[in-house]
Structures are given as structure tokens and as C-alpha cells.
C-alpha positions as CSV (number, residue, x, y, z in Angstrom):
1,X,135.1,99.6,96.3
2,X,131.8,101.3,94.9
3,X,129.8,103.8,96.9
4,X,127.3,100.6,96.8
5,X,129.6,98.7,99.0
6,X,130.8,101.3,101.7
7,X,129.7,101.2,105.0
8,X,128.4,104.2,106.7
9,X,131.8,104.7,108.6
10,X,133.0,104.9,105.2
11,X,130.4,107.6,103.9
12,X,130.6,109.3,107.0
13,X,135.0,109.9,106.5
14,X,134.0,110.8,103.0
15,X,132.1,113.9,104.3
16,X,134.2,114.8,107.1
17,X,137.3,115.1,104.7
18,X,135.3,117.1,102.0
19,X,134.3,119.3,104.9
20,X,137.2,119.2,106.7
21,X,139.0,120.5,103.1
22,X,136.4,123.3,103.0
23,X,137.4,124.7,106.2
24,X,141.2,124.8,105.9
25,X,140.5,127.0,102.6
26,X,137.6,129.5,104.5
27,X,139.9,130.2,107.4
28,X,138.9,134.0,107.9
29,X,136.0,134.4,106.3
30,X,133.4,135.3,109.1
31,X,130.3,133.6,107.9
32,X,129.6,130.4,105.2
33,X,128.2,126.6,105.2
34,X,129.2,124.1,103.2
35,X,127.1,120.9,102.6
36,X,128.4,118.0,101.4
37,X,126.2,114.8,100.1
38,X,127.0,111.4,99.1
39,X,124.1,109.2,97.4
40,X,123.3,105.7,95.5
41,X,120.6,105.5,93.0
42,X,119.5,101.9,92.0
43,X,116.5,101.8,89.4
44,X,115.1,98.5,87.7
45,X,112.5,98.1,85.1
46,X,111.2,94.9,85.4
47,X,108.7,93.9,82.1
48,X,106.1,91.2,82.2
49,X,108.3,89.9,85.3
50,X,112.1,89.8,83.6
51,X,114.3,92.3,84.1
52,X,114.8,94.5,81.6
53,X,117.7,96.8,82.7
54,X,118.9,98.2,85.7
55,X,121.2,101.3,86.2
56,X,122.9,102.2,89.3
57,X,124.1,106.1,90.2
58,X,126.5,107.3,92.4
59,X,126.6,111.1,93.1
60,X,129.0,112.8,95.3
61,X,129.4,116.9,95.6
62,X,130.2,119.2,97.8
63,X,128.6,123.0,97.8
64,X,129.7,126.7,99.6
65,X,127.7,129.4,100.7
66,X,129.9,132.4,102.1
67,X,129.4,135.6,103.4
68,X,132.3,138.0,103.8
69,X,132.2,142.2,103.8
70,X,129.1,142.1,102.6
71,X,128.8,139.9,99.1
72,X,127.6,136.5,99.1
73,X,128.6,133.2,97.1
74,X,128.0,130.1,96.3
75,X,129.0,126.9,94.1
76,X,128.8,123.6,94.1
77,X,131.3,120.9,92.3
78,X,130.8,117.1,92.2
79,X,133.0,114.9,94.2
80,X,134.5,114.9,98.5
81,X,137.9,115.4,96.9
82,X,140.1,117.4,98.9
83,X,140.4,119.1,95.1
84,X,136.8,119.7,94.6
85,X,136.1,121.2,97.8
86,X,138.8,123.6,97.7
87,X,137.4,124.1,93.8
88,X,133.8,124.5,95.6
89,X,135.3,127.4,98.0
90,X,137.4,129.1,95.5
91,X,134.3,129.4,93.1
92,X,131.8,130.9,95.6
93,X,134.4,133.6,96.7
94,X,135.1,134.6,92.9
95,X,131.2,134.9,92.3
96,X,130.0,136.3,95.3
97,X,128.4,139.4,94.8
98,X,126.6,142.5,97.1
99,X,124.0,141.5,99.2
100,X,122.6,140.2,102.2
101,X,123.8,137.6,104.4
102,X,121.4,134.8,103.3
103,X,122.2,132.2,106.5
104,X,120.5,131.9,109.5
105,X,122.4,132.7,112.5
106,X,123.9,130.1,115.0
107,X,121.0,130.4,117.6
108,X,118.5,129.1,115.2
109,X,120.6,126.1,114.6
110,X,119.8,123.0,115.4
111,X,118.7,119.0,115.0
112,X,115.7,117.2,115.7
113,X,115.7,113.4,116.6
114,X,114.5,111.5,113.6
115,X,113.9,107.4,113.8
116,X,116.6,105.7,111.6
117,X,115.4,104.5,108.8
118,X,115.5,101.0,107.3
119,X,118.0,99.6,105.2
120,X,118.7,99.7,101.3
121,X,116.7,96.7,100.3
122,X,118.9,93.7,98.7
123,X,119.9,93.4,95.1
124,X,116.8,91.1,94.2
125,X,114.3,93.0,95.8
126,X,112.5,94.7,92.8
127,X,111.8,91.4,91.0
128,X,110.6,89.9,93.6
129,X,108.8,92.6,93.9
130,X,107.2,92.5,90.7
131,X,106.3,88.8,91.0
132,X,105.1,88.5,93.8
133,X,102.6,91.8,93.2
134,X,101.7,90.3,89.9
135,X,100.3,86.8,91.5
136,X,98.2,89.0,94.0
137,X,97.0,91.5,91.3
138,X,96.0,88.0,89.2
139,X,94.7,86.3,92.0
140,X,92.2,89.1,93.4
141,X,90.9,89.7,90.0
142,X,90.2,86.6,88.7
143,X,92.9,86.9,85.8
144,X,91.5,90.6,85.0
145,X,94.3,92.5,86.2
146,X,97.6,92.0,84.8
147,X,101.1,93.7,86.0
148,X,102.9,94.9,83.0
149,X,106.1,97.5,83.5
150,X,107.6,98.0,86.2
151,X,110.5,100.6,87.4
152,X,111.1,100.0,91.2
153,X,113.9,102.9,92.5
154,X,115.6,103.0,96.0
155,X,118.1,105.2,97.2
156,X,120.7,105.8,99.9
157,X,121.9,109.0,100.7
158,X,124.2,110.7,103.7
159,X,124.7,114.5,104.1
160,X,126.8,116.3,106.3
161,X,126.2,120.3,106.5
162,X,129.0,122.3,108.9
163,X,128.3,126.3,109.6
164,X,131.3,128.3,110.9
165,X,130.4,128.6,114.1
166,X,131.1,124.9,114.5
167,X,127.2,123.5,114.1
168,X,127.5,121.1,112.3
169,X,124.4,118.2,111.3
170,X,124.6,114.2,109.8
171,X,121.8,112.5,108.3
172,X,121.5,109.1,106.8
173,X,118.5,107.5,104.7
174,X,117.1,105.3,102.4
175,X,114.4,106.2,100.0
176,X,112.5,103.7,97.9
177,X,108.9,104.1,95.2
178,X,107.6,101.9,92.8
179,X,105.9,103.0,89.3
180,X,103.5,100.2,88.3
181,X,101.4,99.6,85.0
182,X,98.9,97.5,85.1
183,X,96.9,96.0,82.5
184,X,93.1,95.7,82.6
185,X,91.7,93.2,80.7
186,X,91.6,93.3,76.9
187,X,91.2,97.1,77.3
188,X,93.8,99.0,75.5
189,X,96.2,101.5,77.7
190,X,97.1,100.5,81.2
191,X,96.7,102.1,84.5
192,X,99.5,104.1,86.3
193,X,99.9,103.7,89.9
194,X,103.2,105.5,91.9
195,X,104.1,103.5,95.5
196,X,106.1,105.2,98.2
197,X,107.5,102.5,100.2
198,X,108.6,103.7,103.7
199,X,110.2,100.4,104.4
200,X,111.3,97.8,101.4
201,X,111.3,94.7,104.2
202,X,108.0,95.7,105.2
203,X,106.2,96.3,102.3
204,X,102.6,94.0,102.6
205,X,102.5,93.1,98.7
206,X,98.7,91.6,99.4
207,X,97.6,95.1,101.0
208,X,98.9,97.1,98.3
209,X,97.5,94.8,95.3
210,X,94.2,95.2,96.7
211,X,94.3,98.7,97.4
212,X,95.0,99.3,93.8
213,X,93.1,96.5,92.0
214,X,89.8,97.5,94.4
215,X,90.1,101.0,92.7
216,X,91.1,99.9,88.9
217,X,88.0,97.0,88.8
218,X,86.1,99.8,89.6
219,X,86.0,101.2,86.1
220,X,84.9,98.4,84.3
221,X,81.1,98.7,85.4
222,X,78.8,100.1,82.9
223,X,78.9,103.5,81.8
224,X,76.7,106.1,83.6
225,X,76.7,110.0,83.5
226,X,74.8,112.5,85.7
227,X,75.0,115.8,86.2
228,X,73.8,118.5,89.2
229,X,74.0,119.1,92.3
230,X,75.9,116.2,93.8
231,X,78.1,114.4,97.1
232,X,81.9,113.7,95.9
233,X,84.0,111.0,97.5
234,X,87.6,112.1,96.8
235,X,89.8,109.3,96.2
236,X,93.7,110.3,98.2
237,X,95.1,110.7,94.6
238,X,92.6,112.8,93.6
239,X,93.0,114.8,97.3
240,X,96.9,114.7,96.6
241,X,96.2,116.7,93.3
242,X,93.7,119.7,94.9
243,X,96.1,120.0,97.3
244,X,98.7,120.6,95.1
245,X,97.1,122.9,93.4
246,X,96.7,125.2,96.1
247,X,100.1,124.2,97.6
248,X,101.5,127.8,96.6
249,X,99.0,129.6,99.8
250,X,101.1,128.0,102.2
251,X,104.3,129.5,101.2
252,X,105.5,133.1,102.2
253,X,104.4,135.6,99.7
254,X,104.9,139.1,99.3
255,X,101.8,140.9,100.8
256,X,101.2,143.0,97.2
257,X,100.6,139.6,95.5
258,X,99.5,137.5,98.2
259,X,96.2,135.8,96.9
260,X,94.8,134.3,99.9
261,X,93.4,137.0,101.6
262,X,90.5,136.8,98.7
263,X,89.7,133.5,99.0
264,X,88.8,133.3,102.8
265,X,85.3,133.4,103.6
266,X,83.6,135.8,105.9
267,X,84.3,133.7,108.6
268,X,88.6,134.1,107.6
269,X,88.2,129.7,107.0
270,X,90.2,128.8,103.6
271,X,88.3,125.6,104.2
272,X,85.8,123.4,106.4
273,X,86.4,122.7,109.7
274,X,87.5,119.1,108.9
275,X,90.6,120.2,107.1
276,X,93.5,120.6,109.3
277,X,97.0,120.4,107.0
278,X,100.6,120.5,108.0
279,X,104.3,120.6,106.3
280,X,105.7,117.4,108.5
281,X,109.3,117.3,107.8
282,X,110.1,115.2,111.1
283,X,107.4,112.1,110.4
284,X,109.1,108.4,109.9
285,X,106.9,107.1,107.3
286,X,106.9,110.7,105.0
287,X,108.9,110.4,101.7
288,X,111.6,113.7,102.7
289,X,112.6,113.2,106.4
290,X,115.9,114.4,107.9
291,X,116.8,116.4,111.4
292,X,117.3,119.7,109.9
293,X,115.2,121.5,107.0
294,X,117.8,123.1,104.1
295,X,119.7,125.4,106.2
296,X,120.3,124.5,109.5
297,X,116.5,124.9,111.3
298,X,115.4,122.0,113.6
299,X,112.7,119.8,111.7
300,X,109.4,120.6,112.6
301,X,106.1,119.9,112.0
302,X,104.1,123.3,110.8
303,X,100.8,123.7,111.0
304,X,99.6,125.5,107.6
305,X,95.4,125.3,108.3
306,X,93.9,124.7,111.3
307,X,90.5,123.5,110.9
308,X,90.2,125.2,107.9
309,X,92.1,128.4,109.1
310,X,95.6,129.8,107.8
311,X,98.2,129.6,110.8
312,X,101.6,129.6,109.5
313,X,103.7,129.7,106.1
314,X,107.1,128.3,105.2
315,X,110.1,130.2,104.1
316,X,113.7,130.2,104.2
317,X,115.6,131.8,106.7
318,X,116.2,134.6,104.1
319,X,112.8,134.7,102.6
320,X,111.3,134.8,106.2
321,X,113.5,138.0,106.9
322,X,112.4,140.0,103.7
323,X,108.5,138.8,103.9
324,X,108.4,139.4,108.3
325,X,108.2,136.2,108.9
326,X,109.0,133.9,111.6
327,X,111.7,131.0,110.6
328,X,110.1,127.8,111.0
329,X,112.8,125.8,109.1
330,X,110.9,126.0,105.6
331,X,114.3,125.5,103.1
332,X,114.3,122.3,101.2
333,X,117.2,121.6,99.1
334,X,116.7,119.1,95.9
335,X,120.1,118.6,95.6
336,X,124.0,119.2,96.3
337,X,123.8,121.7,93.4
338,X,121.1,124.0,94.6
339,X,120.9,126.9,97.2
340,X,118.3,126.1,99.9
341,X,115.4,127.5,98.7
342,X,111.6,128.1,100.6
343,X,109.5,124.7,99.9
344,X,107.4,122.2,101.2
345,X,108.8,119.1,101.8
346,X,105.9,117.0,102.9
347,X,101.8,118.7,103.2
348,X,100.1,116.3,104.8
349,X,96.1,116.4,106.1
350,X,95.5,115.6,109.9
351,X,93.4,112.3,109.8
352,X,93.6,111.8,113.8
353,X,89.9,112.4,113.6
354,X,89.4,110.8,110.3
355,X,86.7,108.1,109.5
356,X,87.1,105.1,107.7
357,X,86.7,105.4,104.0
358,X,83.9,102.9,104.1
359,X,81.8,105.1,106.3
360,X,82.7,108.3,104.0
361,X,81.5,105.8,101.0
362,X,77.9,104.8,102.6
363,X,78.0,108.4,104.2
364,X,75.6,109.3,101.3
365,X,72.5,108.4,99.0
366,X,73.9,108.8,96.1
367,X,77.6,110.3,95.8
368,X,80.5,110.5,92.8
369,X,83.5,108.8,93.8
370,X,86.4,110.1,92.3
371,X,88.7,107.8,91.5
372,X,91.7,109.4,89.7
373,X,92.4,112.8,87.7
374,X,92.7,113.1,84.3
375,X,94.9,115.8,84.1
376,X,96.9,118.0,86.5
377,X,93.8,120.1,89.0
378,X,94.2,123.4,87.6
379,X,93.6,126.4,89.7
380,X,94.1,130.1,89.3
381,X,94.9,131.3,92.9
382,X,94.0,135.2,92.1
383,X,90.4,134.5,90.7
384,X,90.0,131.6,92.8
385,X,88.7,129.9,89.8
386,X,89.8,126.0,89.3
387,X,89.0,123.5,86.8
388,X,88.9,119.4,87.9
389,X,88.8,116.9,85.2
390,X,88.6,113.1,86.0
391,X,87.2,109.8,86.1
392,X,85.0,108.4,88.9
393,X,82.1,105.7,89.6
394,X,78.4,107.0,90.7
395,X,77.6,105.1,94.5
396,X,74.0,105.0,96.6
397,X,75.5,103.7,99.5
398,X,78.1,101.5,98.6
399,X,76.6,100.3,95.9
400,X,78.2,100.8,92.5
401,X,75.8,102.2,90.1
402,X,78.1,102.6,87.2
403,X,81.8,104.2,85.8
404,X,81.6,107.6,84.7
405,X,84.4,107.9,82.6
406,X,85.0,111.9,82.0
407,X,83.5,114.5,84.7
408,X,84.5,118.2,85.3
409,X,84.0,120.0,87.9
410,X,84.8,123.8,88.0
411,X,83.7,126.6,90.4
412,X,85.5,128.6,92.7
413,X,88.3,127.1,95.3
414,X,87.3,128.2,98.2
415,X,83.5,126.8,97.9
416,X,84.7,123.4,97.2
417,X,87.2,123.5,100.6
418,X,84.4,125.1,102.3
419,X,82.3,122.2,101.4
420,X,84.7,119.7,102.9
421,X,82.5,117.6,105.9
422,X,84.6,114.9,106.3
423,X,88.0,113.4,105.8
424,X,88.9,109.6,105.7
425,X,92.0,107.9,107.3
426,X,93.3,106.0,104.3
427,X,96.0,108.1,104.1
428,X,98.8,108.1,101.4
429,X,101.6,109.7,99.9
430,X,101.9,110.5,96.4
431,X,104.3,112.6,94.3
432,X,103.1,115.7,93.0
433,X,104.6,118.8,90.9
434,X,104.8,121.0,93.9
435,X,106.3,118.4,96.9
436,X,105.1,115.0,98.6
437,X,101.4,115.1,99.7
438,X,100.0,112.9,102.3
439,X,96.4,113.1,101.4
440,X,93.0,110.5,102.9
441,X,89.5,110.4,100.8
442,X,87.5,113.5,101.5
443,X,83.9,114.2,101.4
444,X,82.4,116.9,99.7
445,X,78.5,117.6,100.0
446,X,76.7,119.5,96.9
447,X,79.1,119.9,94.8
448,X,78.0,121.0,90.8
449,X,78.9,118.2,88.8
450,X,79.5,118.3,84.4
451,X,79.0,114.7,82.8
């Protein structure tokens, strides 16, 4: 039987055991954790509609952290063998070193009710997928657009994390995205889009072919450039990438090199009142969700900016104790193999108050709508200099005026933020180099534009 075919009783005994093997080897040591995690990877690249190969990946490991007269270990080995657990304890002991105790005590411990998540979708799903995205990307377009390549990947995975006080935490979950290239016309290159899909079963294949072929038909209108003084319209990719740029200011940082303190304005606002973000570890339809951040912390939902003001800052249990922080539960763990480390998991912008993106659209005379970045948003957090390259269409109301191929925008950080009026509620997730970002269109008055 594969780890594709178990049932979750199944993966659950799997964990205890490996756990359960852990513990009969730490008896007497005063202080450790031990996490153990079972997961299935299934990717398929579809091509033009026929399946070109798919690969599944079945991962299993166990890992240690231990505490005991004052040196600290860890290690981590593949597999829930009673062997590789024991392998996983004896490891950490023989390369633990002096230091602090790096865990959070047992008072901070603790588990926050997540919804369960859907199911792994069916063997089948990613070409049907694929074919029934590429009739509605044909069909909206009139033939223009064209689905090409693409690599659909779901996963299941089930953790089990046990302290020696006798907290211990389960979490099952499927996770599922799509990467999709799509051809424009006779144009030569295609267009990238990535799709996190919160629910296989429930993915609306009409909504999302017309959420990206609105956006790609966009560029085929004539060429026109401007420059000045102008209104931007981010698109949520493009609001994903600023934020990830200055994803680093919400994470605990030594006072001595902290940069944020230089960016606020005289009124101590990082950015307009419209901007209210959050690390949402504990939201349903986010791409990392689970009870318990990397350590042990009940999930939480921490509010980063607060209309445009710094509230809080994520760290781990250990970083939070060396910087004078509070522990909010800000450890993220990639995988088996790593220590819990400070992270965000999932920044996400407040839209409660949000307006529709059409209203942001005819919210201006004439406005640059953003539509994707060229390049990663580059931003140097001491200088507060950043640098925006991308590709956008000029609008007078909602009226397309033409496709402006290459713009750059530069300037300082914190007067772009502070020039944020309004933010949309076409909120999505995207994948970025520092975590998940659930971003909506933003509007941006007077903003200096390069053609």
C-alpha cells in the first residue's frame, strides 16, 4: 500500500509510532519536541491538453529538538521507522551544543480550531483541468487566447508535533496550485499565470479564465507611453510583489539594524490609512493554514499595520526572547528537515472596507493600470529607495487608451505607501520569494511615472 492509498487512520498510526519511538529513547531528558510529518506530492504537466508526465512524491521524516544541561540539538532523518526516530534522537543528542533553550514553554502551547480542508482531488483532475480552462480561455477570446503548458500540483500532508510535557498537536491538509501558459495570438512568448486553488472540487474554471484572459487581452491594444505625474491602478500581482518587497519590516529585527524607524513619516504611518495588513495563519482559504505556527503557538491572526501604522512583528519563540518581543506564534517550518525559524506564512491586506475594482478603475481621469511586473519590485529598506519595472495599459475612466509595454517607477517607499487612497476587494493569493501574499488592486494618486 502507497502513502497515496492510506487512509488518515493510517497516517495518523504512522506518526504516533514515530513519535511514540522518540519518546521511549528521550526518557530523561527534561526538555525536547519532536515533529514528525508524512506528505504526497502529485504534479502533472499537461501540454496542449495531453499529458505529458506526471510524478508522484512521498516524503516521510521525523525531526528532534532537545534541551538537556544546557546544550541544544537537533536532527532530522527521513522515514516514521521506529529506526529512524531513534536515529533522529540519537543524532540531536550527539550534536547538541551550549546554548539557550530554544522552545517555548508549555504555557504558551496550544491549538486553534481550523476548518478541515477539502479533499485531495481525484487522479484525473489536472486534465480536466486543463481542458476544460482551455475551451473557456478560447471561447472568451474569440480564438486569441490559447492554453499551452500546464503543471497542476496538489498535495496532502499530516503532521504530528509532541513536547515533553505531553502537548502534543495533529494537523491534516491538502494543498493544490496550478502554473498556466498561455499563448496570445501569433505573438511570440506566452504569459505566466500561478493559481492557488483553495478547493480542487470548487474551483469555477469560467471565473478564473476570465480573470486572467480580461488582464492578458489587455495588452494587445496599441502602444502608448506617457510620462509625469500620474494615478496608478495596481493590479493584485503587482500589490503581491511591493509587498514582498517590504515583507522583511514586519519581522523582528535587532534595534541597531532595524530600518523602519526611517521610513515612517512624521505622523509614525508606514503607509496611508487604507492599508491595514496582517500575517493570517488561521484563515480557510490562505495557501499555509494549520492550528499551531512552527513551534507550538496557537494560530493567530497578527496585525502587522494598522491603517497604515506598525502594530506588531513576527518571531519565533526564541527570536522573540532575544529581540523583547512578545510571542505571537511567528515560526514557520518549510519542512521536516528544518528548525522552526521566524517567518510569515501568509501577509494578507484587509479588504473589509475595500471597493470594487471597477470603481478603483473609473476612480480616475486618466490613471496607469498596472498589470504585471517585469522583474522582482526591488527595494532597499535602509535608503528607502525602490525601483518598479513593469507593464501596464493607460485608462480615462474605464476606457483603455492604449498598452504601455515598459514603465518604471522609482522614488522612495514610503511616499508611494503614503500615497495609497484606496484598496480594491479582488483579493488573491500569489506566491512570492518571501511567503504567500494575499494582495487586492490598490490606488495610488500622483505617482512619477518613466515611459
Amino acid at each position: 500500500m502507497t502513502a497515496g492509498r492510506e487512509t488518515t487512520d493510517d497516517l495518523g498510526a504512522r506518526l504516533a509510532v514515530a513519535a511514540a519511538s522518540c519518546r521511549s529513547r528521550l526518557a530523561g531528558v527534561p526538555r525536547w519536541e519532536v515533529f514528525a510529518k508524512t506528505s504526497l506530492t502529485r504534479q502533472t504537466e499537461l501540454v496542449d491538453g495531453r499529458l505529458r508526465r506526471s510524478l508522484e512524491i512521498d516524503e516521510n521524516g521525523v525531526a528532534v529538538r532537545l534541551f538537556d544541561g544546557a546544550r541544544a540539538g537537533f536532527a532530522a532523518v527521513s522515514g516514521l521507522e521506529p529506526a529512524a526516530a531513534h536515529g533522529a534522537v540519537e543524532a540531536a543528542a550527539a550534536g547538541a551544543a551550549p546554548g539557550p533553550d530554544p522552545m517555548p514553554p508549555a504555557r504558551l502551547l496550544g491549538a486553534t480550531p481550523v476548518a478541515p480542508g477539502p479533499a485531495m482531488a481525484p487522479a484525473g483532475w489536472a486534465q480536466h483541468v486543463a481542458g476544460e480552462l482551455g475551451i473557456a480561455l478560447a471561447t472568451m477570446s474569440e480564438g486569441v487566447l490559447r492554453l499551452g503548458r500546464v503543471i497542476a500540483q496538489e498535495g496532502r500532508y499530516r503532521w504530528l508535533l509532541a513536547t515533553a510535557e505531553g502537548w502534543s498537536a495533529e494537523h491534516e491538509r491538502m494543498a493544490a496550485s496550478l502554473l498556466l501558459e498561455v499563448m496570445v495570438g501569433d505573438r511570440p512568448g506566452v504569459w505566466r499565470e500561478w493559481v492557488h486553488v483553495a478547493d480542487p472540487q470548487a474551483l469555477d474554471l469560467a471565473a478564473l479564465a476570465a480573470r486572467i484572459g480580461d488582464r492578458v487581452l489587455l495588452t494587445r491594444h496599441r502602444i502608448a507611453t506617457d510620462g509625469g505625474l500620474h494615478d496608478l491602478i495596481l493590479h493584485p500581482e503587482m500589490t503581491a510583489q511591493l509587498l514582498a518587497a517590504i515583507a522583511p519590516l514586519f519581522v523582528a529585527t535587532p534595534d541597531a539594524r532595524d530600518p523602519l524607524p526611517r521610513l515612517l513619516g512624521s505622523d509614525g504611518l508606514l503607509a496611508a490609512y487604507a492599508l491595514t495588513v496582517v500575517d493570517d495563519r488561521a484563515d480557510p482559504t490562505a495557501p499555509v493554514v494549520s492550528p499551531c505556527d512552527g513551534e507550538g503557538l496557537p494560530s493567530r491572526r497578527t496585525l502587522l499595520l494598522d491603517e497604515g501604522a506598525p502594530r506588531h512583528r513576527v518571531a519565533s519563540f526564541a527570536d522573540a526572547r532575544r529581540l523583547d518581543e512578545t510571542p505571537r506564534g511567528g515560526a514557520v517550518r518549510r519542512s521536516y528537515r528544518d528548525r522552526p525559524a521566524t517567518g510569515l506564512a501568509n501577509l494578507r491586506v484587509v479588504t473589509d472596507d475595500g471597493r470594487p475594482p471597477g470603481e478603483l478603475l473609473g476612480a480616475s481621469d486618466r490613471a496607469l493600470y498596472l498589470l504585471r511586473p517585469l522583474a522582482p519590485v526591488s527595494c532597499d529598506l535602509v535608503s528607502g529607495a525602490y525601483s518598479l519595472i513593469a507593464s501596464g495599459v493607460w485608462i480615462e475612466g474605464r476606457r483603455v487608451l492604449g498598452w504601455h509595454p515598459v514603465v518604471e517607477l522609482t522614488g522612495k517607499i514610503g511616499s508611494l505607501l503614503r500615497r495609497i487612497e484606496a484598496v480594491g476587494t479582488d483579493l488573491a493569493w500569489f506566491q512570492t520569494s518571501q511567503c504567500f501574499v494575499g494582495a487586492p488592486s490598490l490606488l495610488v494618486r500622483r505617482q512619477s511615472v518613466i515611459g
